[in-house]
N, C-alpha and C positions, 0 to 999 in steps of 0.2 A: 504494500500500500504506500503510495507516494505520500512523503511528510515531510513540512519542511522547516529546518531550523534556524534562527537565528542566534552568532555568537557573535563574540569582539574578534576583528580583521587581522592576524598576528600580524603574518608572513604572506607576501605578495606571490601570486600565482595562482592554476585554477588548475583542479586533476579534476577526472571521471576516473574511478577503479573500484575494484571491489573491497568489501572491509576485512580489516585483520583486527579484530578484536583483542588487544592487549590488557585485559582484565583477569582480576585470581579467578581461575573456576572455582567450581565447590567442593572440595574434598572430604566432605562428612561421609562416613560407612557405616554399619551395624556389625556388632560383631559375633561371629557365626562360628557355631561348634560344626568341623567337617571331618568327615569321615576317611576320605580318600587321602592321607597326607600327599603320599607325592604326589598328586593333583596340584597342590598346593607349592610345593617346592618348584615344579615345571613352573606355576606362574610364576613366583618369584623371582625364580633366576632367569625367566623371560623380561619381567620387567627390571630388573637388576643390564641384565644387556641391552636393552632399550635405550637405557638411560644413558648407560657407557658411550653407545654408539654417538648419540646426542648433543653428549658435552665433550666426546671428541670432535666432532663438528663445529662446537660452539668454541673449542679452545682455538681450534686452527683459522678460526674465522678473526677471534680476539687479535692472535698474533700478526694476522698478515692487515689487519687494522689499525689496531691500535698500539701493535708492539710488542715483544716478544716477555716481556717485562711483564705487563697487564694481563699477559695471556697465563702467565703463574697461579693466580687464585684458582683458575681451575682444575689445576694440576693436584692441587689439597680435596677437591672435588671427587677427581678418579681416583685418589686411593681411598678416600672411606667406600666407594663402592666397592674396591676388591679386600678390603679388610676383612680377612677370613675369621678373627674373633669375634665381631660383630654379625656377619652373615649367619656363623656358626649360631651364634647366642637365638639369630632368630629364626632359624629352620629347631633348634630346640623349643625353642618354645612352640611351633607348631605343631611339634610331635608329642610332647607332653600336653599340653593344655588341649591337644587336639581345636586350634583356632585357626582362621584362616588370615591368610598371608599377613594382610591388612593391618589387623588385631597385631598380631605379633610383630610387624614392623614398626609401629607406631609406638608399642609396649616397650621394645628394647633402645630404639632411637632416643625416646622420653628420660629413661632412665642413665643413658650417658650422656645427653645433653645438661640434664640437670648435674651428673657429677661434674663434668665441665663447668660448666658457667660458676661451681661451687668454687673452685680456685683460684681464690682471691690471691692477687698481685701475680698471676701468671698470664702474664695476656697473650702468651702463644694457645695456652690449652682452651683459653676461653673463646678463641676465634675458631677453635676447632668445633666449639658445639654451634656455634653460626653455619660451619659447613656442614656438616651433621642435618639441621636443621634444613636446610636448603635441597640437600640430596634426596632427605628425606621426601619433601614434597613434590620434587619429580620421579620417586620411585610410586609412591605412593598413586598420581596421574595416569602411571601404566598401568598399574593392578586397577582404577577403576575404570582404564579406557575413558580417560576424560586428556586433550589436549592442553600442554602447560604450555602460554604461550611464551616466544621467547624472540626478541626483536633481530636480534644475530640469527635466529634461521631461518627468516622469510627471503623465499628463493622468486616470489613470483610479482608484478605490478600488484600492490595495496594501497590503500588508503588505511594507518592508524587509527584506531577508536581508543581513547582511554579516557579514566577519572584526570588523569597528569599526568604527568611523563616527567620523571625523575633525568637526574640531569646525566645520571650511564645509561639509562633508556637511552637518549635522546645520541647519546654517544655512540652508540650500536646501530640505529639507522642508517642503514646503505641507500643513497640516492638514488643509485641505480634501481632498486625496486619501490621506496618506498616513494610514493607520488605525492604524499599531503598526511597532515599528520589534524585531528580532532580532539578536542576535550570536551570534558563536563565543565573543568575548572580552569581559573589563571585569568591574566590577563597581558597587553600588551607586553607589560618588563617584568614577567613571568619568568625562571629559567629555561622554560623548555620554550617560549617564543623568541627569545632570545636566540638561543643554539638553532631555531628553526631557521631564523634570518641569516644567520650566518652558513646554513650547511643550504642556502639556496629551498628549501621544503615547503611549499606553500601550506599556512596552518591556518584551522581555526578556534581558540578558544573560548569557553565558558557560556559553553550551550545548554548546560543546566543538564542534560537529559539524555545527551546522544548516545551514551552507551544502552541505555534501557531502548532507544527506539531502533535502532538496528543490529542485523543477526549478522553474527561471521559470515564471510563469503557473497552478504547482499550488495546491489550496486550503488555506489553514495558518488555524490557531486560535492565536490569543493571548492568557493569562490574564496581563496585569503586576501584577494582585494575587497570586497564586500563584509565578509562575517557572513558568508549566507551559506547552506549546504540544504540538498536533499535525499532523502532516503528512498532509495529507488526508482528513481527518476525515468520519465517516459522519454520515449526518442528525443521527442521535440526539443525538453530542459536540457537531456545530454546534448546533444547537436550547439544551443544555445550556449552552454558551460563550456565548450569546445571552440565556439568561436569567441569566447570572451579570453580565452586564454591564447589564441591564433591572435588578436590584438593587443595582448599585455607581450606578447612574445617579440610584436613588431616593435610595440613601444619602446620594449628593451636594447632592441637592434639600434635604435636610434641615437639611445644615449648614450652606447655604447663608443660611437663615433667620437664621444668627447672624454676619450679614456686618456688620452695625453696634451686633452687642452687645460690651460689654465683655470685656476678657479678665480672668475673674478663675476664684478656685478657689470649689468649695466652701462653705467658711467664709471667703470675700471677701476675699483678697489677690490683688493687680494684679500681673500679668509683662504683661511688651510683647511683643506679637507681631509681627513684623518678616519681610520678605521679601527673596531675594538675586536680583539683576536684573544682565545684561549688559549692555544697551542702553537709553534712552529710551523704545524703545517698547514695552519688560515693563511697564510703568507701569500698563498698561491689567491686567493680568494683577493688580500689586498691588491697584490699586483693587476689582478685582473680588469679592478674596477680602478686602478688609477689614482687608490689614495694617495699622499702626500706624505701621509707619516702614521705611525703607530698610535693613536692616542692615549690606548688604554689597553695593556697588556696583562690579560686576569691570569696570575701565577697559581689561583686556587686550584686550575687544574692539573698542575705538575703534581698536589696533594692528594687530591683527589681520586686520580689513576693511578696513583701509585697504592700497592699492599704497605708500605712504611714508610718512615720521613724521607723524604727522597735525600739524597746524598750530595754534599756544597759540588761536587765534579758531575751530581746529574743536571743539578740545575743549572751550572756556569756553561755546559755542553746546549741548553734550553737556551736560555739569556742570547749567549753567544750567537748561536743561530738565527736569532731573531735581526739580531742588532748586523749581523755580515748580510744577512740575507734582503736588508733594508736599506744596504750600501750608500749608508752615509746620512739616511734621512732619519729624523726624530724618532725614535722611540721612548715612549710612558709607560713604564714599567709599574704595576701596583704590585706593590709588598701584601704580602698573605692574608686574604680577606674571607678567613673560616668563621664561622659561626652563624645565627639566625638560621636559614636552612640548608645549608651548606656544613656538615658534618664529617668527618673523620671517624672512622671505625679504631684508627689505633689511637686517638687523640682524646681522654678521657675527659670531656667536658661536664660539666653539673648541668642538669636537668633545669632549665628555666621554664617559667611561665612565659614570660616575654624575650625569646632571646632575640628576637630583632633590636630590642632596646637593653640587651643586657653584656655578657662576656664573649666578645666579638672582634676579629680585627685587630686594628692596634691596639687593642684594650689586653687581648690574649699576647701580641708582641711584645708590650712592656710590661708584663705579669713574668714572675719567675716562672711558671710551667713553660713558659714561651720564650725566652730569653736566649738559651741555646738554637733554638728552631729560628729565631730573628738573625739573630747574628751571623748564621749558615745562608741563612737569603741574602744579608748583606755583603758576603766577603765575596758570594757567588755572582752580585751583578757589579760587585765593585773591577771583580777580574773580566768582568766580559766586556767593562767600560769600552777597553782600548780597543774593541771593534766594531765601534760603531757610534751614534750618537746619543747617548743614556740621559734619561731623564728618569728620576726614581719619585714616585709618589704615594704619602703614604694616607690609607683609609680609613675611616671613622674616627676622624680628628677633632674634637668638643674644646680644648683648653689648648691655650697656646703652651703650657706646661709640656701636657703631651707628645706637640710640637720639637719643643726643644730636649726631651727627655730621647724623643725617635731619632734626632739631628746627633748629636753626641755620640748614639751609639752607631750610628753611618761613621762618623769623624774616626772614635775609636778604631774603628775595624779599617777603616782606609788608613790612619797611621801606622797598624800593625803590618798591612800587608806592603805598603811603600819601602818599612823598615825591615822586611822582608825578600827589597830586590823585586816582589811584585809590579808587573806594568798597570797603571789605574791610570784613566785619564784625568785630569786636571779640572777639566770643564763640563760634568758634571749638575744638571738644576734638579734642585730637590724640592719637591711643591707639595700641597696636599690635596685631597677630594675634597672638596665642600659639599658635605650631604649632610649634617644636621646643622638647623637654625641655630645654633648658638654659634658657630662659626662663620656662617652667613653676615651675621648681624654687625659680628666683631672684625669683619674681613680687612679693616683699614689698618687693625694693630696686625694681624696675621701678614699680610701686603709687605710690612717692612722687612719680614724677618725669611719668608717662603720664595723661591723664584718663581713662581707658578701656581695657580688654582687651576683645578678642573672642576667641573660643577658635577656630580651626578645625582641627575633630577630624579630617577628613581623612587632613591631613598629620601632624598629633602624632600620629593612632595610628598610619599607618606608621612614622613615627622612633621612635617608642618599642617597636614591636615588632619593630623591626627587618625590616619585612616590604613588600617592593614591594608596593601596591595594586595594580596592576596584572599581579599575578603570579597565576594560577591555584595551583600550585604549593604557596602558600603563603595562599590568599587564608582559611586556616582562624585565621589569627593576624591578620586584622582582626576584632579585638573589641572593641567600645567599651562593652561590658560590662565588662571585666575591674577587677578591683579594683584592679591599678596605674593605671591611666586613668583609674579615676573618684578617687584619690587627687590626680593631678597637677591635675583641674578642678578638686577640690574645693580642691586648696591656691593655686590660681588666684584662685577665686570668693573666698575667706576675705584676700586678700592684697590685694586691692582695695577689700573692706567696709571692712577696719580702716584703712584710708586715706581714706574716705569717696568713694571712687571705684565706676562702676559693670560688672558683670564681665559681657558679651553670650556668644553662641556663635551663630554665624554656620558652622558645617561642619554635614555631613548628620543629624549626631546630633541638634542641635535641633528637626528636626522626627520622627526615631523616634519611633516610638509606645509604643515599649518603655521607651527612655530618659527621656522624657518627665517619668514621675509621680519618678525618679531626681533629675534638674536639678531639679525643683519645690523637692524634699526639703534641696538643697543650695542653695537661696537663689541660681540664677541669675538674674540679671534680665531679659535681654532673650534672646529668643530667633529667631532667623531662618534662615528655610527657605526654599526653593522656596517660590513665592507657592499656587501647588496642595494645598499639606499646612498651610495656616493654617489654615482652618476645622475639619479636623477635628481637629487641634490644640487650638484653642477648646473644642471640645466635648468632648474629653480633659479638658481643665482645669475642666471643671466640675464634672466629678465627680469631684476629688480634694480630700481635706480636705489642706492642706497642713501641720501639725502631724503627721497619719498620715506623711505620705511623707517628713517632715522623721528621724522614727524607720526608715523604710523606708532611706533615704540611711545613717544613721548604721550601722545594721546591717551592710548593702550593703558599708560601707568598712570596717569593726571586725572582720565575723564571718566573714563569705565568701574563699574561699581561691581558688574559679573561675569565671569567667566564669557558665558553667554555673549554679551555686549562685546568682550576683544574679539571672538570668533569675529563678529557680524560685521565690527569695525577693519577684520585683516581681509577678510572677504571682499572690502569696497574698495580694499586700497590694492590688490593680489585680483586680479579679474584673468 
């Protein structure tokens, strides 16, 4: 039955495909007294080789993806399936308890999971019952004949269905098959709209529903220019979805053209257009589109994919590549911005209610838990200076205290390594994010002491609106329209000029299309987006006369009382 949904537009692009349902099935059983054991052991050890075959599949996929490195968690994977104490324990329990497979995998899994997790301050044994847990629930999918879905082994054209998409979900996505990616939940500066933008996946988030209204394998249409999607769609909407995407394709072709023009306006003023990359291998993605420079370089991912703290020689191996690979143009490096939802399996964090607002960031870099893990980031982008243009910046910056407590320990660690015969470069700017209001406000003392601000709108417009991003609820108070918002950039942008410092924005606003001719107006300088929204950013800038939008900004911030009212005013002056 054809139905149609509307969410928020992530990611730019339009598939027709069929769905791949990335939801937990339901693995509830009954459990049964059976008569026939080895009945029961054949299934076992059938779904026991199911399994094996699977996350052989899944590991070879990991390594030739994402690295041979990453491809190790699965390797702790296949030996608990061939662990013969364990298999043992549960083909005995089927034989004494006379229970079927089920029962008895479940019975014995439970019981050394819990001994595991029982041993405190061993955190290899404890990660052991994480895998444990995990194998267990895809042996368990075979014995009930229910598919476990897994984003590494979709071989055919899909369309994703999920509640969210975690940000190694989102990592495991092969372009090559997957066409578009759905949620229930998220929004625009989501993690997984985010990663959609950048791996090119046309997405749509926070459709309330869609998992519940379509079946695995059913045809779905995806507009990520729109937010629109339909479930099952008749010729006519497919044919229609088909040519909206044969138009967004030409569009592309167009902008494409201006992959090595300059970025200027109108009447010939230069902004920098800049891209924000997680990996190394986004680099390809910058080049593609023509940015200028790195803006915003998220190191969380080097923590993230990695089983352990990664190593000061893996990261300066990271760094290094980015900065050679940039050959000679800006790079913004962010120092480690774990916490809120962004977690670490071996990084023993305290359980907050609010960890967006709580042990986060630099807050975790200048705490002693974090101390050594800081200082290994730092000596690893201090040595990779010397190839290429480093700019280090650091996140969730509240007190200029902080400031100068993060500065010190940069200084410290470049003395040691100078004194060491290490090559560091000299010229080095060290700046920070502005993303809570309190350094917003204070930007003019910050201005003297920082060479650089980036704004990431993000997170300032939830703290300033008081409003989780990640709330449906409330997701009507992310406005990065509103004239408080565009007051706190603009007393950002102004707090950095008159210091002769330069003021970037690096959060999703930089690349709005809307906001856009707005930042012109207010004399941002550098601007960095997703490497996918440069180009047609470019081509926004060129038809703006920046003197017009400089009046458009001042209006914007003087006359307008709602959010509402800046749209309608950027609207008359943007035609």
């Amino acid at each position: 039955m054809v139905e149609m949904l509307k969410g928020i537009a992530a990611s730019d692009g339009v598939a027709v495909a069929k769905a791949y349902l990335l939801v937990e099935p339901d693995l509830s059983f009954s459990k049964v007294t059976v008569e026939d054991i080895e009945a029961e052991f054949a299934r076992l050890d059938d779904a026991l080789a199911q399994s094996k075959a699977e996350l052989q599949q899944i590991r070879d996929k990991a390594a030739s993806t994402l690295g041979e490195k990453e491809a190790q968690v699965f390797d702790a994977h296949l030996m608990v399936l061939s662990d013969p104490e364990m298999i043992g324990q549960i083909k005995d329990s089927i034989k004494t308890n006379k229970v079927n497979a089920e029962a008895a995998l479940k019975e014995v899994t439970d019981m050394f999971i819990t001994l595991f997790e029982g041993m405190e301050g061993n955190a290899y044994m404890q990660e052991r019952a994480a895998d444990i847990r995990d194998v267990t629930k895809r042996v368990l999918a075979h014995l009930l004949n229910v598919v476990l879905p897994s984003p590494a082994m979709i071989n055919e054209e899909v369309i994703v269905v999920a509640h969210d998409l975690t940000p190694s979900d989102t990592a495991q996505l092969d372009r090559k098959y997957v066409k578009a990616f759905i949620t229930n939940i998220g929004g625009r500066t989501s993690h997984s709209a985010i990663m959609a933008r950048s791996l090119e996946i046309p997405a749509v988030v926070g459709t309330e529903s869609i998992t519940s209204k379509v079946k695995a394998g059913e045809l779905l249409a995806v507009n990520g220019l729109t937010g629109e999607a339909i479930v099952d769609p008749t010729a006519e909407q497919q044919a229609e979805f088909i040519k909206a995407g044969e138009a967004y394709a030409a569009q592309k072709a167009e902008w494409e053209k201006l992959k090595n023009a300059q970025t200027v306006t109108a009447d010939g003023k230069h902004f920098e257009l800049a891209a924000n990359i997680g990996t190394p291998k986004d680099l390809k993605g910058v080049h593609a589109n023509g940015a200028e420079a790195v803006g915003l370089y998220r190191t969380e991912f080097l923590y993230m994919d990695s089983p352990d703290f990664p190593s000061e020689e893996d990261q300066f191996q990271a760094y290094k590549a980015v900065l050679e690979g940039m050959e000679g143009k800006p790079v913004v490096v962010r120092t480690m911005d774990i916490g809120g939802d962004k977690e670490l399996p071996y990084l023993d964090l305290p359980h907050e209610m609010n960890p967006f607002l709580g042990y986060r960031a630099l807050r975790i870099s200048l705490s002693e838990l974090g101390d050594a893990m800081f200082r290994t980031q730092l000596r690893a982008l201090l040595r990779a200076s010397a190839y290429g243009t480093l700019r280090v910046m650091f996140p969730m910056v509240a007190t200029l205290k902080e400031f100068r407590a993060a500065k010190q320990m940069f200084e410290e660690e470049k003395a040691k390594l100078v004194a060491e015969g290490v090559a560091v470069s000299d010229s080095i700017q060290v700046g920070i994010m502005i993303e809570i209001p309190a350094a917003a406000v204070l930007a003019d003392k910050f201005a003297k002491e920082v060479d650089f601000f980036s704004i990431g709108t993000n997170d300032l417009i939830q703290y300033t609106m008081a409003a989780d991003r990640m709330s449906e609820k409330v997701s009507y108070l992310y406005q990065p329209y509103n004239p408080s918002i565009l007051r706190l950039i603009k007393n950002v942008i102004d707090a950095a000029h008159a210091e002769g410092k330069w003021a970037g924005m690096c959060g999703e606003m930089a690349g709005d299309q809307t906001a856009v001719p707005l930042l012109v107006g207010m004399g941002l300088d550098e601007f960095s987006m997703s490497a996918t929204s440069v180009l047609k950013t470019r081509s926004l800038m060129k038809r703006l006369d920046s003197a017009k939008m400089q009046e458009l900004a001042d209006r914007a911030l003087n006359d307008c009382d709602t959010m509402e009212e800046v749209v309608e005013l950027i609207n008359e002056y943007v035609k």
